[in-house]
C-alpha positions as a LaTeX table, in Angstrom:
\begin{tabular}{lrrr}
\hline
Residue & $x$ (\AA) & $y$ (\AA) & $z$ (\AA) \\
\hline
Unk1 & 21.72 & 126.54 & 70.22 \\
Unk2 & 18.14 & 126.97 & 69.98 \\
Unk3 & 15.68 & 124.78 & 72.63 \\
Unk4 & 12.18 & 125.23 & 72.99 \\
Unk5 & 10.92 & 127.96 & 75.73 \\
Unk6 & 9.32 & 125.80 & 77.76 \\
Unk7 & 12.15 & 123.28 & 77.74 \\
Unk8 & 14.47 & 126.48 & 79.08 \\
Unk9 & 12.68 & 127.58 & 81.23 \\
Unk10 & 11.54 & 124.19 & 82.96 \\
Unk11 & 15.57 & 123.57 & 83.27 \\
Unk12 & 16.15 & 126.55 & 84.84 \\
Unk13 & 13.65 & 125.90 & 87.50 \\
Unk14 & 15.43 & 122.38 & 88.19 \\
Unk15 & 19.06 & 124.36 & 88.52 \\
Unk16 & 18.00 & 127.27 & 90.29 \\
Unk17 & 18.33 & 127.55 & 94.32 \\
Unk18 & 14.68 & 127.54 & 95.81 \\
Unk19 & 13.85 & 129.80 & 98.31 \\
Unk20 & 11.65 & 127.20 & 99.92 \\
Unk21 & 13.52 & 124.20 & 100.94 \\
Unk22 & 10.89 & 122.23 & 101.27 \\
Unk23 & 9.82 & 121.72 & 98.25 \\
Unk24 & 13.87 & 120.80 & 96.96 \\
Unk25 & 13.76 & 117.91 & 100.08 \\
Unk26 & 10.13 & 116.49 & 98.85 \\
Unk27 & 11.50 & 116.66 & 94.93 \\
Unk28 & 14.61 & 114.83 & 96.38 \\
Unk29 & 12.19 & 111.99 & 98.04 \\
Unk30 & 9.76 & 111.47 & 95.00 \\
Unk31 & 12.93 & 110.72 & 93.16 \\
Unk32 & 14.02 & 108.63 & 95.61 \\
Unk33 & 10.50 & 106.90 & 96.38 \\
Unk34 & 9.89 & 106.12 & 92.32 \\
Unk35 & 14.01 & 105.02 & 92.51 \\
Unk36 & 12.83 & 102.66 & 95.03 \\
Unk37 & 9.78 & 101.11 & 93.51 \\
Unk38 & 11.25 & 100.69 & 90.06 \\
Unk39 & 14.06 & 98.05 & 91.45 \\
Unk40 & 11.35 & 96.47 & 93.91 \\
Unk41 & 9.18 & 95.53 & 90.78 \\
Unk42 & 11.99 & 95.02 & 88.75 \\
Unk43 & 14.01 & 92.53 & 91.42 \\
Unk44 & 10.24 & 90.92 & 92.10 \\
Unk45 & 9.45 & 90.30 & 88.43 \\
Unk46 & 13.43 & 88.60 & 87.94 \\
Unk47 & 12.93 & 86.81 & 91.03 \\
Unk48 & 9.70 & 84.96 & 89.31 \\
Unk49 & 11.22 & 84.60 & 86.26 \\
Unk50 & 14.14 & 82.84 & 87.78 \\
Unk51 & 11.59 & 80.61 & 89.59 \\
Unk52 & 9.48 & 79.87 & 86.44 \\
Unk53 & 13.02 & 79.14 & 84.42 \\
Unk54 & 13.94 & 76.73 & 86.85 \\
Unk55 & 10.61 & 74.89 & 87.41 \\
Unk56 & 10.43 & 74.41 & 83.58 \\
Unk57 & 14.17 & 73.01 & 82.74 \\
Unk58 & 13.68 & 70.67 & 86.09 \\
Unk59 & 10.13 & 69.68 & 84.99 \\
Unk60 & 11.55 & 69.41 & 80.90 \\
Unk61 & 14.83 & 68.40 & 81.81 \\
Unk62 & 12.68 & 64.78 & 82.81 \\
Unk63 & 9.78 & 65.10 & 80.47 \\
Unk64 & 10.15 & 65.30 & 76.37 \\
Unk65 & 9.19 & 68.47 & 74.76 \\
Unk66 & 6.82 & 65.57 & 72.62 \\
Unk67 & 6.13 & 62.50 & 72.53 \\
Unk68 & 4.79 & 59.76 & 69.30 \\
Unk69 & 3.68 & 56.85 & 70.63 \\
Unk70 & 1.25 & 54.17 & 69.33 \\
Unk71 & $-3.25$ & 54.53 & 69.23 \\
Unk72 & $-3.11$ & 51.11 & 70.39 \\
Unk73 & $-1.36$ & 51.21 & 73.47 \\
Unk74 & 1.44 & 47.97 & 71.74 \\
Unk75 & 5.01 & 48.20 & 71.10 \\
Unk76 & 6.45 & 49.84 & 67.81 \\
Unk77 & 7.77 & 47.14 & 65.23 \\
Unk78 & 9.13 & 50.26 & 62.78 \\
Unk79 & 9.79 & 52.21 & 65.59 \\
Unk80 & 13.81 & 53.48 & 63.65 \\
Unk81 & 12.22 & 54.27 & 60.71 \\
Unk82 & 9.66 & 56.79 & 63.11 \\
Unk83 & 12.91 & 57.80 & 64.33 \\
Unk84 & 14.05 & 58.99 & 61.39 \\
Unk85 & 10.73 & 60.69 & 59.96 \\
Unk86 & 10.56 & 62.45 & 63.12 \\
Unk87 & 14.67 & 63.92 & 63.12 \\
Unk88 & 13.79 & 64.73 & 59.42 \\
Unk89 & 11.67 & 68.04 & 60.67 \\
Unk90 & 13.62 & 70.58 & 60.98 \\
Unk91 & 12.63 & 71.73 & 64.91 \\
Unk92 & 13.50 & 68.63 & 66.09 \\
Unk93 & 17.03 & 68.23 & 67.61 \\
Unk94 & 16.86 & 64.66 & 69.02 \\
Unk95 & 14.68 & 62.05 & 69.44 \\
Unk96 & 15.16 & 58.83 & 71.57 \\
Unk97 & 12.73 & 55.35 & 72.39 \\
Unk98 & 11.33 & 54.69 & 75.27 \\
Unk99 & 9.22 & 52.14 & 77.09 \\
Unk100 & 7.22 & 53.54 & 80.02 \\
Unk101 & 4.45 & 51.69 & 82.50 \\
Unk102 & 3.88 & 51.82 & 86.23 \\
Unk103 & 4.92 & 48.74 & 88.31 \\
Unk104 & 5.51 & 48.56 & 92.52 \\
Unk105 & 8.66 & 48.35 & 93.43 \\
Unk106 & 9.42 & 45.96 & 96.59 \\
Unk107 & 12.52 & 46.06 & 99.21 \\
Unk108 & 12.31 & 47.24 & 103.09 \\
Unk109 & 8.88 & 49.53 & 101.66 \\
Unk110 & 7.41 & 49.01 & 98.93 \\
Unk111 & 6.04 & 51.83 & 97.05 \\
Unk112 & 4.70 & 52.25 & 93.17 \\
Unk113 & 6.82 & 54.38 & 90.63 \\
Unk114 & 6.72 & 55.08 & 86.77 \\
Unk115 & 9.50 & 53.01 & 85.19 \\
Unk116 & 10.87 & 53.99 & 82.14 \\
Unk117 & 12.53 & 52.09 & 79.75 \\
Unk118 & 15.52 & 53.89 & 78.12 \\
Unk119 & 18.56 & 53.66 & 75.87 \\
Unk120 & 21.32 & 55.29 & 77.72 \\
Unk121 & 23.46 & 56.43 & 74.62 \\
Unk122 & 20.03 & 58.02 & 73.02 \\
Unk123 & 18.25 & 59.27 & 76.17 \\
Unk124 & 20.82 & 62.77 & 75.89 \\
Unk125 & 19.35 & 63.56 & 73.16 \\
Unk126 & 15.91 & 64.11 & 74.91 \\
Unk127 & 16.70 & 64.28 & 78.27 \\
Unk128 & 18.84 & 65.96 & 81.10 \\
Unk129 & 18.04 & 63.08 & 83.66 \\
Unk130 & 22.36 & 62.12 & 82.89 \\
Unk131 & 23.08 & 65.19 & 84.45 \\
Unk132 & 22.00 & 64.81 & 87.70 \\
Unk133 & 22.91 & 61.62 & 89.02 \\
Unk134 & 23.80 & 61.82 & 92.54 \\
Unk135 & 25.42 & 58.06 & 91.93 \\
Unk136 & 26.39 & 55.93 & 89.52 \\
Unk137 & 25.58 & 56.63 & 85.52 \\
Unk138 & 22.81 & 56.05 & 83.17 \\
Unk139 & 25.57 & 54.15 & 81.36 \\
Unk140 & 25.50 & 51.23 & 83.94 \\
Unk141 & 21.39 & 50.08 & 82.26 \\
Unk142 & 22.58 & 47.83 & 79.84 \\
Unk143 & 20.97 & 45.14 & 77.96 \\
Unk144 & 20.42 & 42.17 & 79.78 \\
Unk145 & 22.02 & 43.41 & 83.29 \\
Unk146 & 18.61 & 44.34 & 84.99 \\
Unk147 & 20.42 & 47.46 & 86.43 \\
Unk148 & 17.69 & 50.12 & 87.62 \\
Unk149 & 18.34 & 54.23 & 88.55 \\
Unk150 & 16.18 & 55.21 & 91.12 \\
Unk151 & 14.76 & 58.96 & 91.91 \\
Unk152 & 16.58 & 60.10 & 94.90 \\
Unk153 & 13.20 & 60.20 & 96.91 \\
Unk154 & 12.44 & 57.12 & 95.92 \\
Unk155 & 15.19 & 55.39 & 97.09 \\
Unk156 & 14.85 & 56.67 & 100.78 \\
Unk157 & 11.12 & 55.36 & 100.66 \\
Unk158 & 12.00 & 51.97 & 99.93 \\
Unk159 & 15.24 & 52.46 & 102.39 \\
Unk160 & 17.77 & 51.07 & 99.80 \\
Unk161 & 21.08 & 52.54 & 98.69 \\
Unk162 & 23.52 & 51.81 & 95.32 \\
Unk163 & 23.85 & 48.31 & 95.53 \\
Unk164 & 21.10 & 47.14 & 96.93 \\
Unk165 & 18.48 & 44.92 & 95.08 \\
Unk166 & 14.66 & 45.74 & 94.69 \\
Unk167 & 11.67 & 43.70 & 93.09 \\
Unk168 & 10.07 & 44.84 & 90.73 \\
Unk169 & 6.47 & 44.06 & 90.00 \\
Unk170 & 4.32 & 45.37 & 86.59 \\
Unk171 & 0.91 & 44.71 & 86.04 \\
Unk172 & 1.03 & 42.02 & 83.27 \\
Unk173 & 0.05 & 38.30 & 84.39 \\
Unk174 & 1.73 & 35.19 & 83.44 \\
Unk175 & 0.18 & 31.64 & 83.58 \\
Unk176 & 1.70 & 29.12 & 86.37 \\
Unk177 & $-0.04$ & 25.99 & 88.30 \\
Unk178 & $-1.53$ & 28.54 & 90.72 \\
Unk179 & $-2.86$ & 30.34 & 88.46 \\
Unk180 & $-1.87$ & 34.19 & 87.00 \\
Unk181 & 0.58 & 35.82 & 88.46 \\
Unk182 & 1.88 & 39.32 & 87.40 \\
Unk183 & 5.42 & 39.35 & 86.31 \\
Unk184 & 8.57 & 40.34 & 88.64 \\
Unk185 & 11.91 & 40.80 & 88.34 \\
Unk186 & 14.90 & 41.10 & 90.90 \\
Unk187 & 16.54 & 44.60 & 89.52 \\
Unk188 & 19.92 & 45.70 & 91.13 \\
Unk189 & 20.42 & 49.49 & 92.15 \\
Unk190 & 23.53 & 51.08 & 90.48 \\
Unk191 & 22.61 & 54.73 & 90.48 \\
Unk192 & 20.33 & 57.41 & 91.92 \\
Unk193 & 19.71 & 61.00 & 90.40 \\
Unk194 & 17.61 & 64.12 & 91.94 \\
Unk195 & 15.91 & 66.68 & 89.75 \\
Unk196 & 14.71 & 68.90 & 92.48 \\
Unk197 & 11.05 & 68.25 & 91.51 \\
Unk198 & 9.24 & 66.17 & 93.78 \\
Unk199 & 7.35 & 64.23 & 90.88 \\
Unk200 & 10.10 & 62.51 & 89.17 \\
Unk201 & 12.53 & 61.80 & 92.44 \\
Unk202 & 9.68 & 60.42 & 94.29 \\
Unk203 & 8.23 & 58.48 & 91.51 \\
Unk204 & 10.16 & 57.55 & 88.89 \\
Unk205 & 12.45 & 54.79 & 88.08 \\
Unk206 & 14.76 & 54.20 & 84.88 \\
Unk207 & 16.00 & 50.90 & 83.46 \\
Unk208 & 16.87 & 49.88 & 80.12 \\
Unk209 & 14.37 & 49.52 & 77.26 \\
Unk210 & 15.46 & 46.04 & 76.31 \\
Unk211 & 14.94 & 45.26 & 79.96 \\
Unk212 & 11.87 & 46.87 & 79.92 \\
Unk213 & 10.42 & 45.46 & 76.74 \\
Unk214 & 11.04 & 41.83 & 78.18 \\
Unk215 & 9.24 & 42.39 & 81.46 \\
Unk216 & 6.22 & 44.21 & 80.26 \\
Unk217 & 6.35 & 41.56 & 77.40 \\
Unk218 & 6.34 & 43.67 & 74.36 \\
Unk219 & 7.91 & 43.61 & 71.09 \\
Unk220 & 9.13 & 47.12 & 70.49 \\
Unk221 & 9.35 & 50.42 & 72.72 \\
Unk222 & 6.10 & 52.73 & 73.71 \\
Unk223 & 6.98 & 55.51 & 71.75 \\
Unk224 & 9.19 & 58.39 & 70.97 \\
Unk225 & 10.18 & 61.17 & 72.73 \\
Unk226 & 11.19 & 64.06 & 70.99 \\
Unk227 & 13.42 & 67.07 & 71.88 \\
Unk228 & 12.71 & 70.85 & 69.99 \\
Unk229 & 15.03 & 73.60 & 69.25 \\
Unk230 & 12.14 & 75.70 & 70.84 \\
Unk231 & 9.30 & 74.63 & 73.82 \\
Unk232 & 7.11 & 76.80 & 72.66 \\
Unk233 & 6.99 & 75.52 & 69.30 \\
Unk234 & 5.05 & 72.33 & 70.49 \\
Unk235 & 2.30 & 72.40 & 69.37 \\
Unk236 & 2.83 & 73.51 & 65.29 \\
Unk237 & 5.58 & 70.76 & 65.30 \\
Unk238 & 3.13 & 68.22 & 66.94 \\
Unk239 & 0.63 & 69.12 & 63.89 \\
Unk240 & 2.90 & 69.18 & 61.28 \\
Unk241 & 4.32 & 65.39 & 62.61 \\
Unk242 & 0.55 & 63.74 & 62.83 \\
Unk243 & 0.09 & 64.98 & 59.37 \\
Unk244 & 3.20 & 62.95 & 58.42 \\
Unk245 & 2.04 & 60.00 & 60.94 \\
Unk246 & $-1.46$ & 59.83 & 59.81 \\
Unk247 & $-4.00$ & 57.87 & 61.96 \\
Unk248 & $-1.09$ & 55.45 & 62.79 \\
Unk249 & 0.56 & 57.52 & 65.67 \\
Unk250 & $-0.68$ & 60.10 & 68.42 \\
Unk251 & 1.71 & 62.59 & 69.08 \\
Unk252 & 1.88 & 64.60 & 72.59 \\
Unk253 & 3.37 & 67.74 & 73.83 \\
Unk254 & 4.21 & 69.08 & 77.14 \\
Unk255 & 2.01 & 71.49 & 77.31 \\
Unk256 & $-1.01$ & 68.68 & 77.30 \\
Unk257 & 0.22 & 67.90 & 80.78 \\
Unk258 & 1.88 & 70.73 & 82.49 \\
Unk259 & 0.70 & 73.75 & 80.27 \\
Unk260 & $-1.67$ & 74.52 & 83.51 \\
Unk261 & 1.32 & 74.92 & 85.47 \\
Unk262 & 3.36 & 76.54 & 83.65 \\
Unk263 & 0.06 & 79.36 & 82.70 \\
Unk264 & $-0.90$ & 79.42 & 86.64 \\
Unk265 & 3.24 & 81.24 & 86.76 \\
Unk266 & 2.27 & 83.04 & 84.24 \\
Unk267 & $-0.79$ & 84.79 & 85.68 \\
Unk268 & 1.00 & 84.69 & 89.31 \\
Unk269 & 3.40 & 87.07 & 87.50 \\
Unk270 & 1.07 & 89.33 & 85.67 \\
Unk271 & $-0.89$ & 90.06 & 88.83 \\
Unk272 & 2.52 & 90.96 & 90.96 \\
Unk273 & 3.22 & 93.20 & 88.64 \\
Unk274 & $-0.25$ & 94.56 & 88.90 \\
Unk275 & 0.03 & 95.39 & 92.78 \\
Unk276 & 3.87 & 96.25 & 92.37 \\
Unk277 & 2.97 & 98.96 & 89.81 \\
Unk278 & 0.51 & 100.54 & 92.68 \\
Unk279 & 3.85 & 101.07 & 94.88 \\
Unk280 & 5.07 & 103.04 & 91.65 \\
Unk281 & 1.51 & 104.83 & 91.88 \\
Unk282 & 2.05 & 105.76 & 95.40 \\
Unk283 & 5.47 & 106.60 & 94.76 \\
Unk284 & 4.29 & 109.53 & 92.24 \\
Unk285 & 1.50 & 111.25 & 94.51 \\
Unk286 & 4.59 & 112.65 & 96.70 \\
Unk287 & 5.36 & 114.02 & 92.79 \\
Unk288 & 2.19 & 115.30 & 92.46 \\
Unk289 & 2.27 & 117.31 & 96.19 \\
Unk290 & 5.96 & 118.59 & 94.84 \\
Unk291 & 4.63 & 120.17 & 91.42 \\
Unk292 & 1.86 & 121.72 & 93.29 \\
Unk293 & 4.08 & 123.56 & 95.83 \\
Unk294 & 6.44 & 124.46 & 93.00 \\
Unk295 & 3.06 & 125.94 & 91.57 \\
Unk296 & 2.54 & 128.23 & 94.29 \\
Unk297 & 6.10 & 129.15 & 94.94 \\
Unk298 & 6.17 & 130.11 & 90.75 \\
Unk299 & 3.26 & 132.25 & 90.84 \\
Unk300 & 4.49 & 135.50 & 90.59 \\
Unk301 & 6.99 & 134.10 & 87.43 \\
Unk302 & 3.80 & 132.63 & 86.35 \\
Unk303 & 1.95 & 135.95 & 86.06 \\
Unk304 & 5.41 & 137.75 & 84.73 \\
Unk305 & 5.70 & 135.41 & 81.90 \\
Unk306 & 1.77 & 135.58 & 81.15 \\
Unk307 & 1.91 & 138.95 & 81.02 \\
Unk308 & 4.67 & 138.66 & 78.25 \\
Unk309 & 2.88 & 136.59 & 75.80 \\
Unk310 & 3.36 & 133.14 & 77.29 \\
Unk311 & 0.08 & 131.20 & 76.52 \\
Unk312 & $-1.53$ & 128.80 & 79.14 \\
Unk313 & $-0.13$ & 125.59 & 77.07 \\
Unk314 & 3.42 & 127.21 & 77.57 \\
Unk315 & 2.97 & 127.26 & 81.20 \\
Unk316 & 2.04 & 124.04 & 81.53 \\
Unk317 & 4.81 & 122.70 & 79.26 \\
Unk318 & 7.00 & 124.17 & 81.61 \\
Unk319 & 5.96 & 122.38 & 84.64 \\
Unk320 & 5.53 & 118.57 & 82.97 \\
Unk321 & 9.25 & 119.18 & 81.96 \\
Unk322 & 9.82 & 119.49 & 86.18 \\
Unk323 & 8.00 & 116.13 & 86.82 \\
Unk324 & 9.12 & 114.37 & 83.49 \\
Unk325 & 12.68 & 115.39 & 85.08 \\
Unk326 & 12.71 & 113.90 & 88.14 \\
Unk327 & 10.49 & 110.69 & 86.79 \\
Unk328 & 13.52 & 110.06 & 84.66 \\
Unk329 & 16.16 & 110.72 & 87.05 \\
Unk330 & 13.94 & 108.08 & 89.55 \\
Unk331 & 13.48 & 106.10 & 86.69 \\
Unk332 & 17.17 & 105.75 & 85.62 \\
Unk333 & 17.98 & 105.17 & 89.47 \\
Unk334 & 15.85 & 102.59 & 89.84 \\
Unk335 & 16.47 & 100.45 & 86.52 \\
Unk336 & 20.57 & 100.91 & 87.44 \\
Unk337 & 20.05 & 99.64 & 91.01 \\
Unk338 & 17.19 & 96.82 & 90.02 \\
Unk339 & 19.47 & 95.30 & 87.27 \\
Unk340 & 22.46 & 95.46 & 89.22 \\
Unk341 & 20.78 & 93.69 & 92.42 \\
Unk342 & 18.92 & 91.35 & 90.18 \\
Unk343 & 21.96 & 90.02 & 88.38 \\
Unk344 & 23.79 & 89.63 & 91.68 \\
Unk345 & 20.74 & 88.72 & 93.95 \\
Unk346 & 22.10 & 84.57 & 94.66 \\
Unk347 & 25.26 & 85.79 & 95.58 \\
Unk348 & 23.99 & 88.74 & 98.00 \\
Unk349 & 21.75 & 85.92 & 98.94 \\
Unk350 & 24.22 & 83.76 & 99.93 \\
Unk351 & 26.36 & 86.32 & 101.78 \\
Unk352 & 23.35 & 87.06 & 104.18 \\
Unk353 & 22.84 & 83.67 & 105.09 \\
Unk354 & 26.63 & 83.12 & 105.89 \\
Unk355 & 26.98 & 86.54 & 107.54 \\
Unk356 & 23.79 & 85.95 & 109.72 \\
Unk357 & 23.43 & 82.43 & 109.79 \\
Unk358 & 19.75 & 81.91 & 108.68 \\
Unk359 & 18.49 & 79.59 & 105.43 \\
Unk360 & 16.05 & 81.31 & 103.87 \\
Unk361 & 14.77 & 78.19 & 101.36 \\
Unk362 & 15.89 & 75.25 & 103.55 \\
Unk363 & 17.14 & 71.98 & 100.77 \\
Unk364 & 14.65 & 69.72 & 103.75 \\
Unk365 & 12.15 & 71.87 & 103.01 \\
Unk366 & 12.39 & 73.40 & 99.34 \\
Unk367 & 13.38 & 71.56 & 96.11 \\
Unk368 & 14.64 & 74.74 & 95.01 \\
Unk369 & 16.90 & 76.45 & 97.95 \\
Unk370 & 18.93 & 78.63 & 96.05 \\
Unk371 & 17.39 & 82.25 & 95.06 \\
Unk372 & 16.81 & 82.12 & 91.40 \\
Unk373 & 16.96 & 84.92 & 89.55 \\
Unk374 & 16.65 & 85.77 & 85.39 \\
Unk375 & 16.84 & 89.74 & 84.24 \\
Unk376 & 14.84 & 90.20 & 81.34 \\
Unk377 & 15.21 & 93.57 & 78.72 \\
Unk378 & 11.72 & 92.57 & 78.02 \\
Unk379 & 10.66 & 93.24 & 81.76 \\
Unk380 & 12.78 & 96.66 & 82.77 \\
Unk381 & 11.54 & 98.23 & 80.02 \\
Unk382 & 7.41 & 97.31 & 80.32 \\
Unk383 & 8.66 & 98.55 & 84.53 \\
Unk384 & 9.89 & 102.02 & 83.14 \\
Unk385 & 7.64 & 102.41 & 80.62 \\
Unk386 & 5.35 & 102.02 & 83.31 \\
Unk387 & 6.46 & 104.12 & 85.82 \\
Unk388 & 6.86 & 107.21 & 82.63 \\
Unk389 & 3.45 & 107.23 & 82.21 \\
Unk390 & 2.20 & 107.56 & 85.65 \\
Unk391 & 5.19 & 109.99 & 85.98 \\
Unk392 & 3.55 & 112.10 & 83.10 \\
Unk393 & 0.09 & 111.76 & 84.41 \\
Unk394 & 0.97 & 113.25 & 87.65 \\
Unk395 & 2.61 & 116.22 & 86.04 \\
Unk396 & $-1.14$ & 117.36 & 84.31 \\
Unk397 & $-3.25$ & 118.18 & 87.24 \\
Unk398 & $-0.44$ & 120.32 & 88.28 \\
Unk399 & 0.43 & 121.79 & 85.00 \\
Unk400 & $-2.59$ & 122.89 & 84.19 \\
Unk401 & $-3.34$ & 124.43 & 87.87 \\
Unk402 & $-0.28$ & 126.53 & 86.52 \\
Unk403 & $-1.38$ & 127.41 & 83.01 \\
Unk404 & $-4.99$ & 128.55 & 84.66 \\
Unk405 & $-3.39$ & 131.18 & 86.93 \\
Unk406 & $-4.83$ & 134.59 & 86.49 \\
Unk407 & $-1.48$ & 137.36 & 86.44 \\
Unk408 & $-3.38$ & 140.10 & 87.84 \\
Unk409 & $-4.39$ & 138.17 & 91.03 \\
Unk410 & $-1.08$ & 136.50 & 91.24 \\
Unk411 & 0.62 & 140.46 & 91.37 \\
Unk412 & $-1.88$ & 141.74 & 93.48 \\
Unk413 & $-0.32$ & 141.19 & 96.71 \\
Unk414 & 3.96 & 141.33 & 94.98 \\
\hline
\end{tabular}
């Protein structure tokens, strides 16, 4: 079968038993050092992305992916028919009322909160918040019971438990013979939940929106909150809906409050894999000092195959296959042993702590204390991309230190 000359030939170097050692053991350790690096950057890179995947569902797992709520700041009298124009596009998957103020909350502490008016059987739709209750279920907030959930930070601030009753006070004043006084309401705990994110179980409180709409003395709910089939589709959905709405209704996305965040991750990411892809670099300059030994161990085959019509580009064609060769072999190495530890790095996690008996994200100290991790195709193949190029680079200094050697000064001394 025919191959290329240079292909051959660059094979048969690879198979072939040097006479200096050396060389075979620094080959062996490029290919191990690029091996390496590749699974460092790619375990670093799933490691982030595990992070930034669980930030955003505990951050969007409270918050709507949008939101259509009224200019004026009052309640929504056609609030099922907004509903319904808003379920009519085809990117939204649910969409749910709510009513949403801030009000200080009053039992052994007191300490302010957002409280958010909700309809249990809707709030699925937009929300995970059912999912993790730690007690009790958004079920219990019905009509006219003045049940409250509480965040589970929350409820060790103001020192209460399930059961226990708190006061709640909003900022909206009612006339009495001492004057205005702002509106309160006893409200019985019957459930707590914990996102992990400091924000919501420190700060916010949920009741229902009937409940809510009587205390804060309005006549319909806030606004909407709207689930997507995709986050990142926000912003086009928000347009297209305001377009429906008209100057009636403002409509909000998460990205007006957390896209900061969320890009801060982003960048975080962009610039590890910026000083990651230097390890790679360093990685390859023990390729570089093997191609140039292998260039003056091969000088006398150099000069023999010069001498029989090989041209310079031949020669160096036959030394880029050598470091192409072993980047691919480190390459392959590395993207096997990165995706493996990647997709198994909570467990191994996990077994180090038990075998050794050390926390390495502590639940009192972290919100997030297990070792996230996501793979991503999208991310091992940008890392061996990467690490092919520099591979190649380093093969052209040497290659062409080959293809520039002179046969009758290589013989003189054979």
């Amino acid at each position: 079968m025919f191959r290329p000359l240079e292909l051959f030939i660059g094979l048969r170097y690879t198979r072939a038993k040097r006479r200096n050692q050396f060389i075979s053991f620094i080959s062996a350790v490029s290919i191990i050092c690029i091996a390496i690096s590749v699974t460092a950057l790619i375990t670093v890179m799933s490691v982030m992305n595990g992070f930034d995947n669980e930030l955003r569902s505990r951050i969007l797992g409270a918050i709507s992916h949008a939101t259509v709520s009224s200019l004026s700041g009052e309640g929504m009298q056609d609030w099922q028919q907004t509903v319904k124009v808003a379920e009519s596009n085809p990117h939204v998957q649910g969409a749910a009322p709510y009513v949403e103020g801030q009000a200080m909350l009053l039992a052994r502490r007191s300490n302010g909160a957002i409280v958010r008016g909700i309809e249990p059987e809707q709030e699925p739709k937009v929300s995970e918040l059912g999912s993790h209750m730690v007690e009790g279920t958004l079920s219990d907030l019905t009509p006219n019971s003045w049940n409250i959930v509480l965040g589970k930070e929350l409820a060790l601030t103001l020192g209460v438990n399930v059961g226990d009753k708190v006061i709640m006070v909003v900022p909206q004043f009612r006339g009495t013979p001492m004057g205005s006084v702002p509106r309160q309401r006893a409200f019985k705990i019957t459930g707590i939940f914990e996102l992990g994110m400091q924000e919501f179980d420190s700060g916010l409180a949920l009741v229902n929106m009937s409940d809510a709409e009587k205390l804060n003395d309005l006549t319909g709910p806030n606004g909407i909150r709207l689930r997507l089939d995709d986050l990142f589709n926000a912003n086009p959905v928000a347009r297209e809906l305001a377009d429906k709405f008209g100057q009636v209704y403002r409509v909000q996305t998460w990205m007006d409050s957390h896209a900061n965040f969320f890009s801060a991750i982003s960048m975080e990411k962009k610039v590890m894999f910026i000083i990651l892809s230097l390890i790679i670099l360093v990685a390859v300059i023990n390729l570089i000092s093997m191609l140039m030994m292998l260039v003056t161990d091969k000088q006398a085959d150099i000069a023999i195959l010069r001498t029989l019509g090989s041209t310079p580009r031949s020669i160096m064609g036959m030394f880029m296959v050598q470091g192409v060769l072993v980047g691919f072999v480190g390459i392959g190495c590395g993207v096997g042993l990165g995706s493996l530890l990647s997709w198994r790095l909570p467990q191994i996690v996990k077994v180090i702590e038990q075998v050794f008996h050390v926390t390495f994200l502590s639940p009192d100290i972290y919100y997030i204390s297990e070792l996230p991790s996501k793979l991503l195709a999208s991310d091992v193949g940008w890392v061996a991309l990467t690490t092919f190029l520099f591979s190649l680079l380093a093969t052209l200094y040497p290659a062409w230190r080959a293809s520039r050697t002179q046969p009758a000064q290589a013989l003189r001394y054979e």
